[in-house]
MMTF fields as JSON, N, C-alpha, C and O atoms, coordinates in Angstrom:
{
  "mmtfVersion": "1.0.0",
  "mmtfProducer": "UNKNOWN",
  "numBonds": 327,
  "numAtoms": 328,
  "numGroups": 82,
  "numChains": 1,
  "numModels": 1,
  "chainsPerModel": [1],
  "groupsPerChain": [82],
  "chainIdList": ["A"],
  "bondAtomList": [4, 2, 8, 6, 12, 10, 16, 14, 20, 18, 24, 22, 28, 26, 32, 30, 36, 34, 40, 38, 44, 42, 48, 46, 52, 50, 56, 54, 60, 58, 64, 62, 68, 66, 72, 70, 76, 74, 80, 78, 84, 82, 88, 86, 92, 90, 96, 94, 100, 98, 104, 102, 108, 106, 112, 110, 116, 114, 120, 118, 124, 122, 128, 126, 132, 130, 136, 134, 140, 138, 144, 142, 148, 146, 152, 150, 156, 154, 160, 158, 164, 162, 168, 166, 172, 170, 176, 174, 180, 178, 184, 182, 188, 186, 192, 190, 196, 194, 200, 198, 204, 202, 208, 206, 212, 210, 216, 214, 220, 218, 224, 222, 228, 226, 232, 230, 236, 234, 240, 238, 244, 242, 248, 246, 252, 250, 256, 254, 260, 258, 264, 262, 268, 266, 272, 270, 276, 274, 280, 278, 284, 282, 288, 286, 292, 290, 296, 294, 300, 298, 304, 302, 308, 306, 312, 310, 316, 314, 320, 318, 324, 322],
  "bondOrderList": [1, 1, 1, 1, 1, 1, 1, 1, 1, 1, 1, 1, 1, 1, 1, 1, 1, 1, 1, 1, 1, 1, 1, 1, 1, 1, 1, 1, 1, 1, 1, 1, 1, 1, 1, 1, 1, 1, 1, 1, 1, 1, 1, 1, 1, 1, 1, 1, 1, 1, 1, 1, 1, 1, 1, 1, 1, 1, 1, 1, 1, 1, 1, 1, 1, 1, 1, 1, 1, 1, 1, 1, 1, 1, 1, 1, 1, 1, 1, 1, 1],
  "groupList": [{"groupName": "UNK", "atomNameList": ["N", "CA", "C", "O"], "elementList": ["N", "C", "C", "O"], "formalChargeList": [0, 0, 0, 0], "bondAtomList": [1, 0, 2, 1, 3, 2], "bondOrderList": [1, 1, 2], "singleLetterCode": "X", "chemCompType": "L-PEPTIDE LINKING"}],
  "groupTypeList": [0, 0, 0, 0, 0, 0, 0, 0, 0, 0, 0, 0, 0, 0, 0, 0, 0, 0, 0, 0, 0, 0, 0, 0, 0, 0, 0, 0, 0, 0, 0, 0, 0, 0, 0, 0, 0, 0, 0, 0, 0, 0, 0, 0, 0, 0, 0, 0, 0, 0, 0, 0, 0, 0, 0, 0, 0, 0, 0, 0, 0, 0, 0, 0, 0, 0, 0, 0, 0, 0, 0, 0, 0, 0, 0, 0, 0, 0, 0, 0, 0, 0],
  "groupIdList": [1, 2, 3, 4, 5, 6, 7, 8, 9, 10, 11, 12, 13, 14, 15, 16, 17, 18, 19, 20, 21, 22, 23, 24, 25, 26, 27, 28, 29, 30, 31, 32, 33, 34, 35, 36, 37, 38, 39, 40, 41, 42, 43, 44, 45, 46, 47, 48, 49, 50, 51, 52, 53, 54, 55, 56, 57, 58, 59, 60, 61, 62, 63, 64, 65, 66, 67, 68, 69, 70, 71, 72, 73, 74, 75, 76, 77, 78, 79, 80, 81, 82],
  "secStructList": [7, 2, 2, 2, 2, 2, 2, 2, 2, 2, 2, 2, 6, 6, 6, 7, 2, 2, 2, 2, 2, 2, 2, 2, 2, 2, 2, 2, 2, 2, 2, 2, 2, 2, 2, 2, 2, 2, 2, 2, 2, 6, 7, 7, 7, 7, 4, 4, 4, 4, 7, 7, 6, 6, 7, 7, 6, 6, 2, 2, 2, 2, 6, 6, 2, 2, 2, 2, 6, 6, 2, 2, 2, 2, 2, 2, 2, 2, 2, 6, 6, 7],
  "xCoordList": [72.719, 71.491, 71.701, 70.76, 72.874, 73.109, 73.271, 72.608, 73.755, 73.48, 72.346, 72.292, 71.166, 69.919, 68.967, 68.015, 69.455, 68.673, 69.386, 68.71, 70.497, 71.41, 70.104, 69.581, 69.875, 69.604, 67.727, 66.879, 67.577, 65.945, 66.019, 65.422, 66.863, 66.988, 67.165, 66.321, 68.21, 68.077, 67.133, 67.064, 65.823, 65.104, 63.901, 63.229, 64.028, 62.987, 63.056, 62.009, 64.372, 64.966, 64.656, 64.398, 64.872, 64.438, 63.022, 62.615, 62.282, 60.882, 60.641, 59.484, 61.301, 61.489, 60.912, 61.473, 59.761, 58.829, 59.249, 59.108, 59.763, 59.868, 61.267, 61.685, 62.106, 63.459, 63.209, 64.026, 62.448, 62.305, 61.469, 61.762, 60.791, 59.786, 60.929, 60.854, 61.922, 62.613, 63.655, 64.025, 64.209, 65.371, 64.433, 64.567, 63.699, 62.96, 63.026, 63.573, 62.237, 62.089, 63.216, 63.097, 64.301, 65.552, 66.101, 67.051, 65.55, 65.929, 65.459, 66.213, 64.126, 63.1, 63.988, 64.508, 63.998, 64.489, 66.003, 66.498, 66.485, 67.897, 67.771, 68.406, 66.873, 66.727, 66.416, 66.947, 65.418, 64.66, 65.789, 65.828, 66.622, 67.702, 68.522, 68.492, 69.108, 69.607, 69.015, 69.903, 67.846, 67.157, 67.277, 67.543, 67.146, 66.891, 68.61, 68.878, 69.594, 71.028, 70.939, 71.33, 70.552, 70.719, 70.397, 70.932, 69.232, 68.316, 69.225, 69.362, 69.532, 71.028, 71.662, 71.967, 72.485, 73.898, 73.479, 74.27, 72.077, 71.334, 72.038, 72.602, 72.022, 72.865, 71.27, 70.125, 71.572, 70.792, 71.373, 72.478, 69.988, 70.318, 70.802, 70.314, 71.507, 72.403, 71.991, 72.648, 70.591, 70.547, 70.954, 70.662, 71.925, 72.381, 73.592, 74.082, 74.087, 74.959, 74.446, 75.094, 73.2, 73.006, 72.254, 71.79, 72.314, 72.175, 72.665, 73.889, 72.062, 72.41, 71.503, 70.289, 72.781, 71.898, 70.758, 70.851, 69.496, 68.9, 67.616, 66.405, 68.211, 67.1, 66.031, 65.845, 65.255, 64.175, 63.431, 63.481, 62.246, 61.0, 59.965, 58.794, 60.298, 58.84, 59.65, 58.865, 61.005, 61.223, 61.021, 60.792, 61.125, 61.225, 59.742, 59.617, 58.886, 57.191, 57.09, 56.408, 57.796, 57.634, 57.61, 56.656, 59.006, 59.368, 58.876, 59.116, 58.059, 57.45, 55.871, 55.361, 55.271, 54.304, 54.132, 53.324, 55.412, 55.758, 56.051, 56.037, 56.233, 56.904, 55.732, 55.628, 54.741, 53.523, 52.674, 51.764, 52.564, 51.704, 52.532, 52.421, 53.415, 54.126, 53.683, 53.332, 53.922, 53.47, 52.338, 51.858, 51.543, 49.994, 49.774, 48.841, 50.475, 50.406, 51.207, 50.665, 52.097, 52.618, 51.864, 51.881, 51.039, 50.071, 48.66, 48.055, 48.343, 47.287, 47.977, 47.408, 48.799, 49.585, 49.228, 48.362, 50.16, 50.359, 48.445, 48.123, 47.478, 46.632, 45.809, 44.973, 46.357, 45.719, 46.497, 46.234, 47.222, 48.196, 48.057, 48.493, 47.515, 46.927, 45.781, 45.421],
  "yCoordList": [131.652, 130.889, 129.51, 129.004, 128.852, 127.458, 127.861, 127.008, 128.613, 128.624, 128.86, 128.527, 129.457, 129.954, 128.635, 128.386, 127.73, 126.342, 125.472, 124.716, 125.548, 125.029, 124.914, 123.924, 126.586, 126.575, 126.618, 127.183, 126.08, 125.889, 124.754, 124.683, 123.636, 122.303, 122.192, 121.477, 122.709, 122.693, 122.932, 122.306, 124.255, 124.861, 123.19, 122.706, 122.81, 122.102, 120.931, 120.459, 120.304, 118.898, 119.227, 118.534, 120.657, 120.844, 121.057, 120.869, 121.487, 121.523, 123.37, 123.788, 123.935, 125.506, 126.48, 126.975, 126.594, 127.226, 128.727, 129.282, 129.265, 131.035, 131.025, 132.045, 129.684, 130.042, 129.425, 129.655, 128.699, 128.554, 129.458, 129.339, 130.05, 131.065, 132.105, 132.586, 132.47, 133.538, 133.463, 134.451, 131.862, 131.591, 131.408, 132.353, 130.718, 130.822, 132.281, 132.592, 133.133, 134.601, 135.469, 136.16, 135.029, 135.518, 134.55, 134.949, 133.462, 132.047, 133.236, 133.846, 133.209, 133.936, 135.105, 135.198, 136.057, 137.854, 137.323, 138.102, 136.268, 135.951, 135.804, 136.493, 134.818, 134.063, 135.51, 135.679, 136.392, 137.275, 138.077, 138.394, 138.265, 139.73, 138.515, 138.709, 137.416, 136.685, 136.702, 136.75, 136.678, 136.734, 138.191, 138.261, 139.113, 140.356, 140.783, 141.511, 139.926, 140.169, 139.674, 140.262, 138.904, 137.971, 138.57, 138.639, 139.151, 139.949, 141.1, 141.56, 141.188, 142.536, 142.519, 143.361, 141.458, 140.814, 140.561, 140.821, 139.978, 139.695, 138.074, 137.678, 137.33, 135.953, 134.881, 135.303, 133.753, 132.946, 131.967, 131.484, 131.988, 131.754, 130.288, 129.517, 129.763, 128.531, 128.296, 128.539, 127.648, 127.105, 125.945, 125.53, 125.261, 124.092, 124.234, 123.437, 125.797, 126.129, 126.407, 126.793, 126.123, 126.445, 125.004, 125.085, 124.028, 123.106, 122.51, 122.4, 121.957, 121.464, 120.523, 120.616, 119.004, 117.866, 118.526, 119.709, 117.613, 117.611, 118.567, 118.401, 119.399, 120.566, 119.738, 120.359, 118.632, 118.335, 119.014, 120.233, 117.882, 119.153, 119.1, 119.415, 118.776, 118.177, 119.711, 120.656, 120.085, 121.34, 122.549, 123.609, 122.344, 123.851, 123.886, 124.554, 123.42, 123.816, 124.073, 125.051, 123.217, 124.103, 125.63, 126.266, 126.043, 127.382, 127.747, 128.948, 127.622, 128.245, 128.922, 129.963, 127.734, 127.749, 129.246, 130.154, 129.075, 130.27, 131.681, 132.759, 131.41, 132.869, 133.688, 134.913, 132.583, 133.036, 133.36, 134.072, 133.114, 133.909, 134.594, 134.9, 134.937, 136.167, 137.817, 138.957, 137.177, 138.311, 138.568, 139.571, 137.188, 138.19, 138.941, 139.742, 138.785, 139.754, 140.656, 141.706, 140.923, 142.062, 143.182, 144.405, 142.192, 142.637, 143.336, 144.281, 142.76, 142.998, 144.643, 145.634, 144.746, 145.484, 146.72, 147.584, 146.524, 147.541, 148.632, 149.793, 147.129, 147.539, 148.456, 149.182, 148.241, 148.96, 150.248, 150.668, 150.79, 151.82, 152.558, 153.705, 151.956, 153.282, 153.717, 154.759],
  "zCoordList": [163.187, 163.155, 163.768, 164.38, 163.655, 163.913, 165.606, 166.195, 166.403, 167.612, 168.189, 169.373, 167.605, 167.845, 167.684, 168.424, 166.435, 166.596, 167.678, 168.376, 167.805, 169.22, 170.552, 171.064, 170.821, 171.879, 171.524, 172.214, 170.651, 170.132, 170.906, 171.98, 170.358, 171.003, 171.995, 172.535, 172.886, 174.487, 175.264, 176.321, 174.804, 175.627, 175.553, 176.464, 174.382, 173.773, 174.594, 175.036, 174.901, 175.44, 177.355, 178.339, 177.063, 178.879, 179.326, 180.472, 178.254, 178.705, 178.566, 178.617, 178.47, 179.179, 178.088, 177.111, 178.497, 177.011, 176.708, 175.619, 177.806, 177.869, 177.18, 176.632, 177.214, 176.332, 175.413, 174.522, 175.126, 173.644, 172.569, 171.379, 172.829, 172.743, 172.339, 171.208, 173.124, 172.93, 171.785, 171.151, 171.526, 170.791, 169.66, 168.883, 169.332, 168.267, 167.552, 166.494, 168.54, 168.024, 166.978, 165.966, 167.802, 167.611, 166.328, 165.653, 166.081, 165.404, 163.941, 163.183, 163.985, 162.864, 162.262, 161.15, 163.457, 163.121, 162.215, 161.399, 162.41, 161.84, 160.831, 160.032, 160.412, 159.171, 158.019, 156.921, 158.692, 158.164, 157.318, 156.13, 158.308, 158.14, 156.506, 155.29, 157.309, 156.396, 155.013, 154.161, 154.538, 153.554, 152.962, 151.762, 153.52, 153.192, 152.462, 151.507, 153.444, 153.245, 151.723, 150.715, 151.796, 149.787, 148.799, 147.692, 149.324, 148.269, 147.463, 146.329, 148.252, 148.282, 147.937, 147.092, 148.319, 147.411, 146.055, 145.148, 145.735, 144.471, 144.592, 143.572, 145.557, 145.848, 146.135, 145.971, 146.495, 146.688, 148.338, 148.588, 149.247, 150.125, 150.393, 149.567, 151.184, 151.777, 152.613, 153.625, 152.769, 153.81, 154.405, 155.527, 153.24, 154.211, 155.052, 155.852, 154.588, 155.948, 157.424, 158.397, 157.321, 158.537, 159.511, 160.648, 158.828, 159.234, 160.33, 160.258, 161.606, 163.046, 163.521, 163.702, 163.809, 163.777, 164.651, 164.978, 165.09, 166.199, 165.709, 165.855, 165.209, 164.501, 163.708, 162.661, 163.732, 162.738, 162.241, 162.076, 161.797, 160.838, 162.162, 161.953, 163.287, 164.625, 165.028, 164.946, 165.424, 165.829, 165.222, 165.806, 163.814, 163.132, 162.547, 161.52, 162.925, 163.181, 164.242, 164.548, 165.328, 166.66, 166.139, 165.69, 166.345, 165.917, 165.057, 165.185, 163.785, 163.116, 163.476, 163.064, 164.54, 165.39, 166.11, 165.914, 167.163, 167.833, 167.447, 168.04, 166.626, 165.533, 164.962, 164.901, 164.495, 163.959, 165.021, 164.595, 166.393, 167.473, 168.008, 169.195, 167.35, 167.921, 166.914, 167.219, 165.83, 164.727, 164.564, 164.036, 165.251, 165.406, 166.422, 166.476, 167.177, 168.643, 168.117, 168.463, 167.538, 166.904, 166.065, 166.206, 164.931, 164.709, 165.405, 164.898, 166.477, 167.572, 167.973, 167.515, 168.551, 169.083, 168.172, 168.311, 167.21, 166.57, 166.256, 166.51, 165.454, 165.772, 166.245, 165.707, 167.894, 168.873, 169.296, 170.423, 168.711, 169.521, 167.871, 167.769, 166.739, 166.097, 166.282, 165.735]
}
């Protein structure tokens, strides 16, 4: 996860919406699996291990932003192909 917000920040610092869009995505599906991993273990998640300067709260609404018009188009999708 800490490389996935890595390159949240780079795409973000370069302007480059199609890689941030993508690392985000991948940022989310991580976190997701990560959560699901805990549940399992019956553990409680750490998120301050995953902490990386630069990552603020102005970025991880970015990415939360993105994530959420992604799952509605996921949603849309799915939608339409039943």
């Amino acid at each position: 996860m800490r490389k996935q917000k890595d390159r949240c920040i780079v795409a973000d610092a370069a302007g480059d919406e199609e890689n941030f869009t993508a690392a985000s995505i991948k940022l989310r599906r991580q976190k997701d699996i990560y959560e699901d991993f805990c549940k399992a273990a019956d553990s409680y998640t750490q998120y301050e291990r995953t902490f990386v300067a630069g990552y603020d709260r102005r970025l991880a609404g970015k990415t939360g932003t993105v994530t959420r018009k992604q799952r509605e188009f996921d949603k849309a999708q799915m939608t339409l192909e039943s």
